[in-house]
KOLLOBA-868240 format. One record per atom (N, C-alpha, C, O): residue number from 1; residue in one letter; atom name; z, x, y. Coordinates in Angstrom, 1 decimal. Each point is the difference from the previous one (the first is absolute). Layout:
# residues N
+------+-------+-------+--------+--------+--------+
| domi | nulum | zamar |     c3 |     c1 |     c2 |
+------+-------+-------+--------+--------+--------+
|  NUM |     A |    CA |      Z |      X |      Y |
...
+------+-------+-------+--------+--------+--------+
END
This chain:
# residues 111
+------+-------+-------+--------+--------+--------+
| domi | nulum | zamar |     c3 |     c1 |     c2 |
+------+-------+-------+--------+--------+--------+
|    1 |     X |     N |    0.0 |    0.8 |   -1.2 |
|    1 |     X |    CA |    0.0 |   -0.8 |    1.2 |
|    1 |     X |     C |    0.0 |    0.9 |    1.2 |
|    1 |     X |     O |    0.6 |    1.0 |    0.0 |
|    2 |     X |     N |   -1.4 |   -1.4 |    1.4 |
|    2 |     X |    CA |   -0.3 |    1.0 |    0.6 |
|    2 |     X |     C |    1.0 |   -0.2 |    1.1 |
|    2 |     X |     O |    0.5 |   -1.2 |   -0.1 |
|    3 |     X |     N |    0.0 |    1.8 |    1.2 |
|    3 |     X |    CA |    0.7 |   -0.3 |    1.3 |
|    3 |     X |     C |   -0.8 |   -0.7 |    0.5 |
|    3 |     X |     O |    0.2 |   -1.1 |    0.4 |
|    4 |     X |     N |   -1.2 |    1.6 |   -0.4 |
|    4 |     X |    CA |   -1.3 |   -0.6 |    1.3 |
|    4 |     X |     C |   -0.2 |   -1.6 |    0.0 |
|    4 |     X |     O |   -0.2 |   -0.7 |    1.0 |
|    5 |     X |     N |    0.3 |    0.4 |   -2.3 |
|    5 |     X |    CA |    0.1 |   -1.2 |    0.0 |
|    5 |     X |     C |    0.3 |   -0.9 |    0.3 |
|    5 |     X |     O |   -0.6 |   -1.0 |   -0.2 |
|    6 |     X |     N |    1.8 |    1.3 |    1.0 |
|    6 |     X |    CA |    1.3 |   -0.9 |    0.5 |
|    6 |     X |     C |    0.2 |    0.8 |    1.3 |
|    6 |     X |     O |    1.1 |    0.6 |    0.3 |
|    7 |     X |     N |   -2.4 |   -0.6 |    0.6 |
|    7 |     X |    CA |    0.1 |    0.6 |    1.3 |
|    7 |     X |     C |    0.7 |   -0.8 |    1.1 |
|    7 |     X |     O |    0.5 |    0.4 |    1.0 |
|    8 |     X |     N |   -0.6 |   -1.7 |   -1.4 |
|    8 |     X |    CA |    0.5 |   -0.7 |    1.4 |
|    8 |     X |     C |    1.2 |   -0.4 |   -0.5 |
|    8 |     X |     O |    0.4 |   -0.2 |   -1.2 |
|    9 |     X |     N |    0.3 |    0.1 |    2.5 |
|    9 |     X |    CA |    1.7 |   -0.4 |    0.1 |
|    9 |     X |     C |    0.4 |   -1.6 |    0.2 |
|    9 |     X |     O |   -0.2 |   -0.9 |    0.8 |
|   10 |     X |     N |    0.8 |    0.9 |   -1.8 |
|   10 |     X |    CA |    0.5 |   -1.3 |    0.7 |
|   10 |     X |     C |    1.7 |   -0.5 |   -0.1 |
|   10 |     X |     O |    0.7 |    1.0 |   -0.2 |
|   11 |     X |     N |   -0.1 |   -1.8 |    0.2 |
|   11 |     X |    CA |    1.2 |   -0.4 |    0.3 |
|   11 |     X |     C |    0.6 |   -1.6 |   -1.2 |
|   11 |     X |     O |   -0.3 |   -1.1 |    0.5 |
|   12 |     X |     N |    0.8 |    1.1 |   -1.4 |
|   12 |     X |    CA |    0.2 |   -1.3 |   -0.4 |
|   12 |     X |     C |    1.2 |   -0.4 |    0.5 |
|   12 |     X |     O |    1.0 |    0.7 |    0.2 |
|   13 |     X |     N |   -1.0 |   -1.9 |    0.1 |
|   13 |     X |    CA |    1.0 |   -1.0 |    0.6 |
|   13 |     X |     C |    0.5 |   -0.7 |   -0.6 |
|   13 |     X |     O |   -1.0 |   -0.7 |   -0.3 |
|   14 |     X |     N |    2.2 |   -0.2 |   -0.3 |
|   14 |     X |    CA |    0.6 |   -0.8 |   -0.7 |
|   14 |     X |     C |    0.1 |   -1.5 |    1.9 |
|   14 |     X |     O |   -0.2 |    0.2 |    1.2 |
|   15 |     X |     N |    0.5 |   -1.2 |   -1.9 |
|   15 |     X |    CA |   -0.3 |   -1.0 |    0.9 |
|   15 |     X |     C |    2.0 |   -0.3 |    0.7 |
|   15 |     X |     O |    1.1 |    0.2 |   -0.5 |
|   16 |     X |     N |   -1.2 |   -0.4 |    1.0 |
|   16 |     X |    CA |    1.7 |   -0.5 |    0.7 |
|   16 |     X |     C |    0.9 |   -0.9 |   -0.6 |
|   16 |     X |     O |   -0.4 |   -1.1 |   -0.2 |
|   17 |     X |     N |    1.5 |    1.2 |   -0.3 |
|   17 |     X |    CA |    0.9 |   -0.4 |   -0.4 |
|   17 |     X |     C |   -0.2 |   -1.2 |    0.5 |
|   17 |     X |     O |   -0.7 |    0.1 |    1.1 |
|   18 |     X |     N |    1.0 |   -1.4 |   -1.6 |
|   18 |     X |    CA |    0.2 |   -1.5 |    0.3 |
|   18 |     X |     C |    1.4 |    0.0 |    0.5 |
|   18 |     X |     O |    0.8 |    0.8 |   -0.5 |
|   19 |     X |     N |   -0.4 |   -1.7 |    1.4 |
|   19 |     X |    CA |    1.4 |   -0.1 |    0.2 |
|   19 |     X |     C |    0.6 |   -1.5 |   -0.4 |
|   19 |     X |     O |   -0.3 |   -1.0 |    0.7 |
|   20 |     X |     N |    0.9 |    0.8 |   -1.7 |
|   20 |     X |    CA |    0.5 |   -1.3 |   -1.1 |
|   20 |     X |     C |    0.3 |   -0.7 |    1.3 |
|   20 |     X |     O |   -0.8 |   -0.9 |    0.5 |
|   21 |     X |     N |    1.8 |    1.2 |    0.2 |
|   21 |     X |    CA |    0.1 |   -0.9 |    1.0 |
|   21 |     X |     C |   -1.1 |   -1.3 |    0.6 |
|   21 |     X |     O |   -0.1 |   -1.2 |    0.0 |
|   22 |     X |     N |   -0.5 |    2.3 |    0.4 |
|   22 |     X |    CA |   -1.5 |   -0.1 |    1.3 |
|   22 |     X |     C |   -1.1 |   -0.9 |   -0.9 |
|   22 |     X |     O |   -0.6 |   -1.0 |    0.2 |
|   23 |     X |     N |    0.5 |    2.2 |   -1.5 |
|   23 |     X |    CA |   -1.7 |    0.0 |   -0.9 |
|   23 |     X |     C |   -0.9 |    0.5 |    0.9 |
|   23 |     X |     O |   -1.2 |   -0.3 |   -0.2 |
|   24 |     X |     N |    1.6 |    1.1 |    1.4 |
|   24 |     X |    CA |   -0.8 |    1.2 |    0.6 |
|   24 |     X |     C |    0.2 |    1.2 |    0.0 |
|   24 |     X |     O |    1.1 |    0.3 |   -0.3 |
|   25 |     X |     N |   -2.1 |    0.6 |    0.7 |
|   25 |     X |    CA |   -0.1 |    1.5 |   -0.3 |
|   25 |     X |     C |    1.1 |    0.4 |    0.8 |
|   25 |     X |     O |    0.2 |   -0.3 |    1.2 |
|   26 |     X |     N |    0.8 |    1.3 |   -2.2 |
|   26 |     X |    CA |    1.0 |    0.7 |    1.0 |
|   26 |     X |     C |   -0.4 |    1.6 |   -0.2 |
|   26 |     X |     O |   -0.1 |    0.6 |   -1.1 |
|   27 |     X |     N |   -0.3 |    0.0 |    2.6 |
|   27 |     X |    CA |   -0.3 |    1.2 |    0.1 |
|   27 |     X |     C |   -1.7 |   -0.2 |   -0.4 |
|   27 |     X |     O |   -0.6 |   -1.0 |   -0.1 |
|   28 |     X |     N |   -0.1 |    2.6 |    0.0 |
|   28 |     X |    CA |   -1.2 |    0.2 |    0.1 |
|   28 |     X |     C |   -0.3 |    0.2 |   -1.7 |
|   28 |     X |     O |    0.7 |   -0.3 |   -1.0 |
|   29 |     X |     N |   -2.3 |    1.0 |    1.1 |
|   29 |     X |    CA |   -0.2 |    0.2 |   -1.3 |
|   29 |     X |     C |    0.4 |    2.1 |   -0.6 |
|   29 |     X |     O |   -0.1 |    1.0 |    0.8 |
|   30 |     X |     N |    0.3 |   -1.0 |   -1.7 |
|   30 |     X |    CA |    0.9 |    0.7 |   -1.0 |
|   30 |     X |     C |   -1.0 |    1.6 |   -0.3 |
|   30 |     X |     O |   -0.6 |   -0.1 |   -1.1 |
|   31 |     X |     N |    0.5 |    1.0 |    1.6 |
|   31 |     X |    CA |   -0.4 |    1.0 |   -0.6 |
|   31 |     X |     C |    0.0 |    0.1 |   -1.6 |
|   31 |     X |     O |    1.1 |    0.5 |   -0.4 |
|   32 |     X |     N |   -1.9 |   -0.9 |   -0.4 |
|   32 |     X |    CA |    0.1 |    0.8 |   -1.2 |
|   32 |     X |     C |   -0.4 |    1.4 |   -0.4 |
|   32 |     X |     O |    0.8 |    0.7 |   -0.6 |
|   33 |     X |     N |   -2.1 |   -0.4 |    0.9 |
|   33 |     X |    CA |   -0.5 |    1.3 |    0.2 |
|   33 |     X |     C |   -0.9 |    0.0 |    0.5 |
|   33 |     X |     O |   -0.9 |   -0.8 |    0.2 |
|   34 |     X |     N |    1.0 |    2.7 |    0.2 |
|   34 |     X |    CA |   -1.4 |    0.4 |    0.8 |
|   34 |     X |     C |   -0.9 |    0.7 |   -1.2 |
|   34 |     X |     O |    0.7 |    0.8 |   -0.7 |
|   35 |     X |     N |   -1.9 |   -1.0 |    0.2 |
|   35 |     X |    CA |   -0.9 |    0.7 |   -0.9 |
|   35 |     X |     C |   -1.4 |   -0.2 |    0.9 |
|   35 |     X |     O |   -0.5 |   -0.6 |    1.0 |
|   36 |     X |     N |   -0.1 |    2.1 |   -2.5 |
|   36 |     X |    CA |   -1.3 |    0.1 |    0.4 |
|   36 |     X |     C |   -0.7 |   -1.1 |   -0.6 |
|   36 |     X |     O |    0.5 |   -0.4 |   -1.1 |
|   37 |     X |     N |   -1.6 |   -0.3 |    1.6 |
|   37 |     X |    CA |   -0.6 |   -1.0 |   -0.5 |
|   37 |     X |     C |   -1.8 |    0.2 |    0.0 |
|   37 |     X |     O |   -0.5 |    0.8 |    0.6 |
|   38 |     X |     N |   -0.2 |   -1.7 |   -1.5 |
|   38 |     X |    CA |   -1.4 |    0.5 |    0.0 |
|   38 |     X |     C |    0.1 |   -1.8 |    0.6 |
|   38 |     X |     O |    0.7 |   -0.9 |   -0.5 |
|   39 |     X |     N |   -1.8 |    0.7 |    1.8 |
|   39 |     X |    CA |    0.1 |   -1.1 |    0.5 |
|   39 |     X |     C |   -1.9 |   -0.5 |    0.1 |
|   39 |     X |     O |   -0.8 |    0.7 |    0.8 |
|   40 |     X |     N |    0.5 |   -1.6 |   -1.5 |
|   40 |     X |    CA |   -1.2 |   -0.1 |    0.1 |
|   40 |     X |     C |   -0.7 |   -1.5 |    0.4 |
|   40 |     X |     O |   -0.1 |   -0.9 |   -0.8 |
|   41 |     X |     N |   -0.6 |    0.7 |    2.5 |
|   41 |     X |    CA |   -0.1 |   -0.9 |    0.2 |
|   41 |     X |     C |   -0.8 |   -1.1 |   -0.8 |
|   41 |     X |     O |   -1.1 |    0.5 |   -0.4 |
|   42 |     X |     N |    1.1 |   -1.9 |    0.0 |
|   42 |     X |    CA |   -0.6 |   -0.9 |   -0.5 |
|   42 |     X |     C |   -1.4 |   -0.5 |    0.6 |
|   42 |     X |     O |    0.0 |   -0.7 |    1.0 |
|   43 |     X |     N |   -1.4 |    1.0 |   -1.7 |
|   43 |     X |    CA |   -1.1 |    0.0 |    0.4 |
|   43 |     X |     C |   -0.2 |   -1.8 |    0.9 |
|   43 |     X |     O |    0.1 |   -1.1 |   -0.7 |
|   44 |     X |     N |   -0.4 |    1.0 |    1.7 |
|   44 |     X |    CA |    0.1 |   -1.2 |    0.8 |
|   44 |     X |     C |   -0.6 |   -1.0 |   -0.7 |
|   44 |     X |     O |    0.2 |   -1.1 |    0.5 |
|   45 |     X |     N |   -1.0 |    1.2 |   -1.6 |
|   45 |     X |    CA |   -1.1 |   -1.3 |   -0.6 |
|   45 |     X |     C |    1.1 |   -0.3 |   -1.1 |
|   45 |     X |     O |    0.1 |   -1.2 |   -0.4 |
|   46 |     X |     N |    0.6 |    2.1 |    0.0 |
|   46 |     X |    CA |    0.9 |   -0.6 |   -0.9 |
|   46 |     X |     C |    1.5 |   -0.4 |    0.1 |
|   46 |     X |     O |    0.9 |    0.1 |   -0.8 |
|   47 |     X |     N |   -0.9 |   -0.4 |    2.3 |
|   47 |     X |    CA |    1.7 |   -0.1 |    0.9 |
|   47 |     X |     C |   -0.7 |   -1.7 |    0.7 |
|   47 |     X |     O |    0.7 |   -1.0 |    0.2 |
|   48 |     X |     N |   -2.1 |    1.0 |    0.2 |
|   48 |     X |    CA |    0.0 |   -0.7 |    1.1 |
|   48 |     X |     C |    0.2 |   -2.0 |   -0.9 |
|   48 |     X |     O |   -0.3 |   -0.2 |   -1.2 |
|   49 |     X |     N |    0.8 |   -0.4 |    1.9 |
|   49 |     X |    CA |   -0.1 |   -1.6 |   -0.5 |
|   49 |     X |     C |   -0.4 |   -0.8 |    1.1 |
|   49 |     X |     O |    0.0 |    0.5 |    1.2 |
|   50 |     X |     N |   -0.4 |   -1.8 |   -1.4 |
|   50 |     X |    CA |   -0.5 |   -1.2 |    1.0 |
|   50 |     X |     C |    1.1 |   -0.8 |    0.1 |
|   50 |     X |     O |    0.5 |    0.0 |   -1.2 |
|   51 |     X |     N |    0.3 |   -0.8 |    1.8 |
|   51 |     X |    CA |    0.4 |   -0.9 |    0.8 |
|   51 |     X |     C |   -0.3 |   -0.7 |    0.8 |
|   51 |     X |     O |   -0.2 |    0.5 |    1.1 |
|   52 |     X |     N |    0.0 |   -1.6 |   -1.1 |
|   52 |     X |    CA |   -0.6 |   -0.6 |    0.3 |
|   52 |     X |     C |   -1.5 |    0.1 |    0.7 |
|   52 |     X |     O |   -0.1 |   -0.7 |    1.0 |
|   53 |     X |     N |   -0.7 |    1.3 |   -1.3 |
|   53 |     X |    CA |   -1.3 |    0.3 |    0.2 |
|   53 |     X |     C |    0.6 |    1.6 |    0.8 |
|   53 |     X |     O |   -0.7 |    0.8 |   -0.7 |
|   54 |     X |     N |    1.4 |    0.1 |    1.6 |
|   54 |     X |    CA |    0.2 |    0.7 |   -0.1 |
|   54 |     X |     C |    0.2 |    1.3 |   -0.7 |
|   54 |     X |     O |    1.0 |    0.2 |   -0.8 |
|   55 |     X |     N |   -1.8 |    0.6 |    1.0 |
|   55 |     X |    CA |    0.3 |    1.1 |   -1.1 |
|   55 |     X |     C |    1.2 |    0.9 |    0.3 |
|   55 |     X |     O |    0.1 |    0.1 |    1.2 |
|   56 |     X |     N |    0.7 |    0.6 |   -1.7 |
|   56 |     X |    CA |    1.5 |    0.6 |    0.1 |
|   56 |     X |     C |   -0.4 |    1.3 |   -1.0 |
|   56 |     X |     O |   -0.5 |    0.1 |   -1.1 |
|   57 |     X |     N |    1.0 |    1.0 |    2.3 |
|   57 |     X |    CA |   -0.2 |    1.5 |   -1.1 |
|   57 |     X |     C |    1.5 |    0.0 |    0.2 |
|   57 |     X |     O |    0.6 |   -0.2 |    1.1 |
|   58 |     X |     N |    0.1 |    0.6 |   -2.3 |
|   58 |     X |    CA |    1.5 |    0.5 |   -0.3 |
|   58 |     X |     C |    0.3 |    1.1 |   -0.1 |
|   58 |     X |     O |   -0.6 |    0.5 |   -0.9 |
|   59 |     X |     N |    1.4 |    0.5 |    1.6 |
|   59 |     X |    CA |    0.2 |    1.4 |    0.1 |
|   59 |     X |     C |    0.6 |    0.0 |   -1.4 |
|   59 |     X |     O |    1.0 |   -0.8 |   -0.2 |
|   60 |     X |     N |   -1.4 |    1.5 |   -0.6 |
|   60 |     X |    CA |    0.8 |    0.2 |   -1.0 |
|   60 |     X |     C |   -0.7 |    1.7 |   -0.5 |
|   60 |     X |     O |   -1.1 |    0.6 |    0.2 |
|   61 |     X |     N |    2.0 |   -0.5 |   -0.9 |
|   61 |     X |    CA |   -0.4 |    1.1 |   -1.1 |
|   61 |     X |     C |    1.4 |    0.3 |   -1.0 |
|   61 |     X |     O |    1.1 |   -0.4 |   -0.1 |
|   62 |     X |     N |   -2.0 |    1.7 |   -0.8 |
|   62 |     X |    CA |    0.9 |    0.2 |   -1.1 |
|   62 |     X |     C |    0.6 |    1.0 |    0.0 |
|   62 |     X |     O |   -0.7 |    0.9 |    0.6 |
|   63 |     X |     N |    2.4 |   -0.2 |   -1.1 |
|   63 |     X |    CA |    0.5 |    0.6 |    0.5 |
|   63 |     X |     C |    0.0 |    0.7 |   -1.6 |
|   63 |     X |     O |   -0.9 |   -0.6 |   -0.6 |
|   64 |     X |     N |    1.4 |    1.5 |   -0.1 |
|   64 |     X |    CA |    0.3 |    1.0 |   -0.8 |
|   64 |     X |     C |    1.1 |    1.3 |    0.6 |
|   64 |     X |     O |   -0.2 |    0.9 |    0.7 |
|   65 |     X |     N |    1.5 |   -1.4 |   -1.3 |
|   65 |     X |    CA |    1.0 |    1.0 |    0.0 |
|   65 |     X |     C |   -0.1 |    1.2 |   -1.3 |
|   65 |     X |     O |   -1.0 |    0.1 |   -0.7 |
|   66 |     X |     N |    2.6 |    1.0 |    0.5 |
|   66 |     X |    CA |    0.0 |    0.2 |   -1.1 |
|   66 |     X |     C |    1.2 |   -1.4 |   -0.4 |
|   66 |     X |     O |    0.6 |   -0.8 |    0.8 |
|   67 |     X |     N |   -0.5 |    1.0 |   -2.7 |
|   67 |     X |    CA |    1.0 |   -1.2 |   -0.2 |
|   67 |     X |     C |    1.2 |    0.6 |    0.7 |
|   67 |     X |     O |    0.3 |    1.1 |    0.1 |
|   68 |     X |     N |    0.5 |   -2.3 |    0.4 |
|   68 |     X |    CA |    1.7 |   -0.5 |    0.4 |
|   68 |     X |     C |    0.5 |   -1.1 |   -0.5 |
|   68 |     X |     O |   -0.7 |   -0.9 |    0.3 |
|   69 |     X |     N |    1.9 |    0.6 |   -1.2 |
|   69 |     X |    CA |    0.4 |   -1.4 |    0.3 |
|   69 |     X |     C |    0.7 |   -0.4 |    0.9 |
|   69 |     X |     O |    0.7 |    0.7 |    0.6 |
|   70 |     X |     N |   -0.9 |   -2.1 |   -0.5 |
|   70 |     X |    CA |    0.3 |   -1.2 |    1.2 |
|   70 |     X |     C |   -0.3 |   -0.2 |    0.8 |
|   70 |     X |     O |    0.6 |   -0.5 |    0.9 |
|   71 |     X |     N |   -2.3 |    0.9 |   -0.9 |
|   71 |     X |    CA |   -1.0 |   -0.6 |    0.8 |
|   71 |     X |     C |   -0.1 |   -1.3 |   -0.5 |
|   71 |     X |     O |   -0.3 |   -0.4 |   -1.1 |
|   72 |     X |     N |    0.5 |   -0.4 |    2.3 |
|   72 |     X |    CA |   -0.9 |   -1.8 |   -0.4 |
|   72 |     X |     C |   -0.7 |   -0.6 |    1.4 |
|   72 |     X |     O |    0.1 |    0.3 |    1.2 |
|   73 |     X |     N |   -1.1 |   -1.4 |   -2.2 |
|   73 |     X |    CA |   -0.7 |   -0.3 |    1.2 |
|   73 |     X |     C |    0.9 |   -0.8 |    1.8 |
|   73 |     X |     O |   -0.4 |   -0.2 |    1.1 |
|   74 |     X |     N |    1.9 |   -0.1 |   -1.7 |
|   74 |     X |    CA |    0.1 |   -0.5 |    1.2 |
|   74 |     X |     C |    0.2 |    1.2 |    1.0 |
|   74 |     X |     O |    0.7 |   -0.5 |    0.9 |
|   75 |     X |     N |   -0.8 |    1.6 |   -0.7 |
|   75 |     X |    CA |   -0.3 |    1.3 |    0.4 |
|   75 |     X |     C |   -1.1 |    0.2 |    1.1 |
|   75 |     X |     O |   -1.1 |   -0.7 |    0.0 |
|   76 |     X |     N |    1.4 |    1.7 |    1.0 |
|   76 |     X |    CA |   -1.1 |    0.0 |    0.8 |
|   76 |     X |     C |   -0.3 |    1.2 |   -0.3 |
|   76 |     X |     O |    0.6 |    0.7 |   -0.8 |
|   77 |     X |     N |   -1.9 |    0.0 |    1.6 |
|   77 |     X |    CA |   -0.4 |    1.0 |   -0.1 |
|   77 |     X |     C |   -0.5 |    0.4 |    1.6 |
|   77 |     X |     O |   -0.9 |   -0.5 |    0.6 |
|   78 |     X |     N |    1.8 |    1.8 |   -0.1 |
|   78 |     X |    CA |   -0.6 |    0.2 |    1.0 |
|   78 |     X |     C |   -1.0 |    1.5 |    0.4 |
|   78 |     X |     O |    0.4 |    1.1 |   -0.1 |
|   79 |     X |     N |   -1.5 |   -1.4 |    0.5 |
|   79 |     X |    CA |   -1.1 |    0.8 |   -0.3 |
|   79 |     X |     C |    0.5 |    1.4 |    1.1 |
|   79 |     X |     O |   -0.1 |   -0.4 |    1.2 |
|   80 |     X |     N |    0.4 |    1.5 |   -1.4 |
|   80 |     X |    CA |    0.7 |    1.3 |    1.0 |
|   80 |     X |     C |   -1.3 |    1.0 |    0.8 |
|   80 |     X |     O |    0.0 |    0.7 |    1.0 |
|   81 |     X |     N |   -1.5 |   -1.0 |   -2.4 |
|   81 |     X |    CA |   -1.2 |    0.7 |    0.7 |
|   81 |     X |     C |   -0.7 |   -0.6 |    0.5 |
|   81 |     X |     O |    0.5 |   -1.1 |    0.4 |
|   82 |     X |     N |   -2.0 |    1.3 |   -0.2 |
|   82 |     X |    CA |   -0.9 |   -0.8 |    0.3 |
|   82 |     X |     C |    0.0 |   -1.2 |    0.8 |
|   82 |     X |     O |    0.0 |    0.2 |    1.2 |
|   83 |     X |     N |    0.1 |   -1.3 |   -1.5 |
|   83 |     X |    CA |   -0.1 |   -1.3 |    0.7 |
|   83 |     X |     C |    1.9 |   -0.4 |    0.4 |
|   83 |     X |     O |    0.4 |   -1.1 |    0.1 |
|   84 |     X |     N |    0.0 |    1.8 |   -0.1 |
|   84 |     X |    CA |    2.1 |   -0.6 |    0.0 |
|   84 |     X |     C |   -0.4 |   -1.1 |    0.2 |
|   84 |     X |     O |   -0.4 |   -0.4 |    1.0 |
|   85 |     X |     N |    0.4 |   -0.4 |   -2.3 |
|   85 |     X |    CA |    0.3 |   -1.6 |    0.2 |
|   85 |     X |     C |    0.9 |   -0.4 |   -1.1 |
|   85 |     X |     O |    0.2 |    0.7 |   -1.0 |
|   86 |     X |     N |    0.5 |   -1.8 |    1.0 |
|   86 |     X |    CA |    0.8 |   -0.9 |   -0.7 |
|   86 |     X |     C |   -0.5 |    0.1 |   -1.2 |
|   86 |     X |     O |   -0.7 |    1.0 |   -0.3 |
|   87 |     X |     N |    0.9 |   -1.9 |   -0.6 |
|   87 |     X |    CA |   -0.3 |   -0.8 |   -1.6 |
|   87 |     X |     C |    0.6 |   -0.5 |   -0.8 |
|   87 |     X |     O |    0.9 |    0.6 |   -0.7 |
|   88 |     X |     N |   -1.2 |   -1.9 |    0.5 |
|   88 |     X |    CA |    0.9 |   -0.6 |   -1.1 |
|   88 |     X |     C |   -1.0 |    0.5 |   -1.3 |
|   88 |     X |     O |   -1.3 |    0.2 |    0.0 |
|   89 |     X |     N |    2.5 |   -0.2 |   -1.0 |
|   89 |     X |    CA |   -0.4 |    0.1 |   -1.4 |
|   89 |     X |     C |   -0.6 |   -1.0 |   -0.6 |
|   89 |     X |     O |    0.8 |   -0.8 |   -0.3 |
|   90 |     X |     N |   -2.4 |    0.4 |    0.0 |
|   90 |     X |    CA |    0.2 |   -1.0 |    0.0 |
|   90 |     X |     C |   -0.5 |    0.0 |   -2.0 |
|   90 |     X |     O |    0.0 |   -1.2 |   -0.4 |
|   91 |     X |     N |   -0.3 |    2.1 |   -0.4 |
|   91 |     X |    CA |   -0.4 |    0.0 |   -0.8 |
|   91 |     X |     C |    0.6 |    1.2 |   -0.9 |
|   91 |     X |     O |   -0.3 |    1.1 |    0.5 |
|   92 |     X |     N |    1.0 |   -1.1 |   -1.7 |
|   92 |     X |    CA |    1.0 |    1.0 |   -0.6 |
|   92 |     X |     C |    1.3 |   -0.4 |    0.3 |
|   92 |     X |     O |    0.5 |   -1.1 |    0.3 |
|   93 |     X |     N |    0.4 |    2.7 |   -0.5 |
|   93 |     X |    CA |   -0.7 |    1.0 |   -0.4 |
|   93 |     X |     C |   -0.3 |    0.4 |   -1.3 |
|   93 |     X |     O |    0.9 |   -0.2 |   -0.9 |
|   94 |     X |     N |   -2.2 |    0.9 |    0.4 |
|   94 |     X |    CA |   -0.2 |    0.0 |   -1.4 |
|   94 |     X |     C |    0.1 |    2.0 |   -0.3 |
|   94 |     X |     O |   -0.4 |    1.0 |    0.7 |
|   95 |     X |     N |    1.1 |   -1.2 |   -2.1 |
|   95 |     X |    CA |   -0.2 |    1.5 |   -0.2 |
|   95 |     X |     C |   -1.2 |    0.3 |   -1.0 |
|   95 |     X |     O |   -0.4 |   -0.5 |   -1.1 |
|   96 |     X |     N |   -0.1 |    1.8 |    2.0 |
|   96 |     X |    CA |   -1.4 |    0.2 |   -1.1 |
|   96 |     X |     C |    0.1 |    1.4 |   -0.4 |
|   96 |     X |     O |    1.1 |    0.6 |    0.0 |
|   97 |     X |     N |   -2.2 |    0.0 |   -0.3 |
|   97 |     X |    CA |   -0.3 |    1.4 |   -0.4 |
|   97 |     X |     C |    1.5 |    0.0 |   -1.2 |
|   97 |     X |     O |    0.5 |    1.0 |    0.1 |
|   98 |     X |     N |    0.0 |   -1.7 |   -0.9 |
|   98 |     X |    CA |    1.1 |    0.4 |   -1.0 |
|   98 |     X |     C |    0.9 |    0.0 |    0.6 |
|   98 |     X |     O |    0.7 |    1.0 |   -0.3 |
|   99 |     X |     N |    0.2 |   -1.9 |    1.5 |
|   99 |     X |    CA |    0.9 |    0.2 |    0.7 |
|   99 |     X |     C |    0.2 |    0.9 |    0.9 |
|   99 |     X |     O |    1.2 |    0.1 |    0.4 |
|  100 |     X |     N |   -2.0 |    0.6 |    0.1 |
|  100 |     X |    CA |   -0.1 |    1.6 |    1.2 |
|  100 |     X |     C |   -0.3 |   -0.9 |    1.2 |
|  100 |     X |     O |    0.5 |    0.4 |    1.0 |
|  101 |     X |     N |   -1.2 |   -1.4 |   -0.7 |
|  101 |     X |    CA |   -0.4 |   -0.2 |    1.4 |
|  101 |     X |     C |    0.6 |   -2.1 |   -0.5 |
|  101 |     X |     O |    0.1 |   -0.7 |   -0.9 |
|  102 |     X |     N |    0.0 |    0.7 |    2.4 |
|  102 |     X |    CA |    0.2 |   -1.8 |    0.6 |
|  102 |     X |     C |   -1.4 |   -0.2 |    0.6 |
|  102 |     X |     O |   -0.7 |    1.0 |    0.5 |
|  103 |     X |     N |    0.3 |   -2.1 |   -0.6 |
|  103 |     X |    CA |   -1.5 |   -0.5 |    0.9 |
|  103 |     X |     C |    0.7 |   -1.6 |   -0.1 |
|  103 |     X |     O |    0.5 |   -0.7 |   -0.8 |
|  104 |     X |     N |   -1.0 |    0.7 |    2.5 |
|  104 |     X |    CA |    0.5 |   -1.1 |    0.9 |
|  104 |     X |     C |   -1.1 |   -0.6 |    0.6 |
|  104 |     X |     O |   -0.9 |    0.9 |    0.2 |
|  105 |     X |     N |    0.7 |   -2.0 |    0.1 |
|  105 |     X |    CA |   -1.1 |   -0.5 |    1.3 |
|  105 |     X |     C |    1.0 |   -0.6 |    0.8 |
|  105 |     X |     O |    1.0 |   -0.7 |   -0.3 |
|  106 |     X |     N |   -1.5 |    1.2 |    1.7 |
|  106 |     X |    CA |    0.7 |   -0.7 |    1.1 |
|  106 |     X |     C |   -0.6 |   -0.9 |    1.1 |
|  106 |     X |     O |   -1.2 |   -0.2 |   -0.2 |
|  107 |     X |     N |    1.5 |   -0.3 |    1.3 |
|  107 |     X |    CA |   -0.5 |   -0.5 |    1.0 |
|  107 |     X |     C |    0.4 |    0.2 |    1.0 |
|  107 |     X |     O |    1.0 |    0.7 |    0.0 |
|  108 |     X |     N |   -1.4 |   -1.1 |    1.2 |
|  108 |     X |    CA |    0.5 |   -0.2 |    1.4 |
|  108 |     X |     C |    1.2 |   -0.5 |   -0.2 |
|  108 |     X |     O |    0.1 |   -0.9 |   -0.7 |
|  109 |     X |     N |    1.3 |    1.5 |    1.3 |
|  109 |     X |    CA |    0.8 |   -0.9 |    0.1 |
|  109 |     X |     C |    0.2 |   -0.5 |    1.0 |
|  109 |     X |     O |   -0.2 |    0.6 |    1.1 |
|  110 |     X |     N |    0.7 |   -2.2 |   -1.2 |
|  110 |     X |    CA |    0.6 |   -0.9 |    0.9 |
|  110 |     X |     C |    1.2 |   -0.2 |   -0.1 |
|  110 |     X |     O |    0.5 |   -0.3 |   -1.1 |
|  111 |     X |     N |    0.3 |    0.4 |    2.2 |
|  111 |     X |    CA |    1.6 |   -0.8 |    0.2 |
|  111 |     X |     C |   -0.1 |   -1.5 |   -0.6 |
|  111 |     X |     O |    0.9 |   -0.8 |    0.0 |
+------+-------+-------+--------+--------+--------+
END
């Protein structure tokens, strides 16, 4: 497995404690870890959908760590190179290559 691989940085996030009280978020979201990540954007013909006669392109793409456990999809991913943007997990995480690597699809995230 090469370094190079896992050139870009990114940041995982765990989501905010609920407060029983409230049933709202107490505090922000949760550092889990910083890793190297292989981040590869999703080709637009196969992201874009129609609503209502509008067409919609979805920022998404696919992420590849090495493996960690207690990655889950309710997890964010925050992108540290290239484009620094947000992402929700929106697909995974699955382990491949024999358990050595996680592969995720994510999206734009929204609050």
């Amino acid at each position: 497995m090469s370094a190079l691989k896992f050139r870009d940085r990114i940041r995982i996030e765990a989501p905010p404690e609920i407060d029983p009280d409230t049933g709202k978020p107490a505090g922000g979201w949760t550092l889990v870890a910083e890793v190297g990540a292989k981040i590869e954007d999703a080709r637009p013909g196969n992201t874009d959908a129609t609503q209502q006669g509008l067409r919609l392109a979805h920022d998404s793409a696919t992420v590849w760590i090495r493996y960690r456990d207690g990655i889950t999809s309710d997890m964010r991913i925050v992108e540290l190179t290239k484009r620094r943007r947000t992402l929700s997990i929106t697909g995974g995480p699955a382990s491949i290559l024999g358990g050595r690597e996680l592969e995720f699809t994510v999206e734009k995230f929204s609050s």
